[in-house]
Structure formats: structure tokens, C-alpha cells
C-alpha distance (Angstrom), angle and dihedral (degrees) to the residues before:
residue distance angle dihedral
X1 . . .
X2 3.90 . .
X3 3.77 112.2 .
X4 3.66 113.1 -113.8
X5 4.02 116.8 -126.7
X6 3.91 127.2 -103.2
X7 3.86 111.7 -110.9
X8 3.43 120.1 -119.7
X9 3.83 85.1 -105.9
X10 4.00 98.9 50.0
X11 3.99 87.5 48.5
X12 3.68 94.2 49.1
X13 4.04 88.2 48.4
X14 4.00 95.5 51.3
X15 4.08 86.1 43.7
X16 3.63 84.4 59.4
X17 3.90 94.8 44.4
X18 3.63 86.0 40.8
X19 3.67 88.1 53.9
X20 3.91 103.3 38.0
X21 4.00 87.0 53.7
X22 3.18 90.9 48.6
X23 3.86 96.6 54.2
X24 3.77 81.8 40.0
X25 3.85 90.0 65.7
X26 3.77 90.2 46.5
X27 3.30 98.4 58.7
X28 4.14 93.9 49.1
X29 3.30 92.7 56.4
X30 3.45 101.5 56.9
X31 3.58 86.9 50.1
X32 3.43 114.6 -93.3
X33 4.11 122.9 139.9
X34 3.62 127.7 -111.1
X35 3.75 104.7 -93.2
X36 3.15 97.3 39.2
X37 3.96 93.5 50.2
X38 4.19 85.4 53.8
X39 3.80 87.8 43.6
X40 4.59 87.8 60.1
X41 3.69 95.2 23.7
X42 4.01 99.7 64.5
X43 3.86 88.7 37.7
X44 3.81 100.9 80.7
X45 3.88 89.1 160.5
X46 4.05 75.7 81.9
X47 3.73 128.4 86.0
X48 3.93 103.0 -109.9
X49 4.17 85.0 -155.2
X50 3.66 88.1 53.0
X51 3.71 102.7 59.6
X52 4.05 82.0 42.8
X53 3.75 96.8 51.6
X54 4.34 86.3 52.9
X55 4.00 89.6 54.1
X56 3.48 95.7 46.4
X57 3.75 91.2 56.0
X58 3.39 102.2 49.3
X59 3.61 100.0 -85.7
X60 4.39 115.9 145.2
X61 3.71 114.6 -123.0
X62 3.82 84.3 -118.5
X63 3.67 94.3 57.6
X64 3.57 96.2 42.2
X65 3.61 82.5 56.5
X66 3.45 97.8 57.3
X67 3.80 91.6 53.4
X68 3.14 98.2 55.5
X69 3.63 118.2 48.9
């Protein structure tokens, strides 16, 4: 059986899965919690290096959260 090619529109939507768990993982290992991970991770409207730069210094998930959305 010959495999039948991804649209455009099914490889665009596991880039974007691709990409959102990637971000995902990010975001756990510098610490933040589950929720808030999901909360960052789907939004890629928002700087990934910002939301990294706030847990580095210090800043909760929950407040990092809060600054930006």
C-alpha cells in the first residue's frame, strides 16, 4: 500500500502540535507547573524566551502568567 501524502493543512496542524509540545516541554523544565505550562505553550502569539527569562529570575509560573496574557 503506498502511503498517501499530508495536505498542506494536516502538515501545518502537526507543525503546530509539534511546536506547542515543544514549548510545552520548555516551560516544564524550567520549572513551571502543568497548567500553567498549557496556559504559555498553546499561546504562540507569546515570546517563548519571555516566559523563560521570568522563571529564571525568580518569577512564579502564576505570576508570569499574569504578565503575560
Amino acid at each position: 500500500m503506498v502511503p498517501v501524502p499530508m495536505t498542506v493543512e494536516e502538515r501545518i496542524d502537526e507543525e503546530h502540535r509539534n511546536l506547542v509540545a515543544w514549548r510545552y516541554a520548555q516551560l516544564r523544565l524550567a520549572g513551571c507547573d502543568r497548567y500553567n505550562a498549557n496556559l504559555i505553550s498553546v499561546r504562540v502569539d507569546i515570546e517563548l524566551h519571555d516566559a523563560l527569562h521570568l522563571l529564571e529570575h525568580d518569577c512564579t509560573p502564576d505570576l508570569m502568567v499574569a504578565i503575560l496574557l
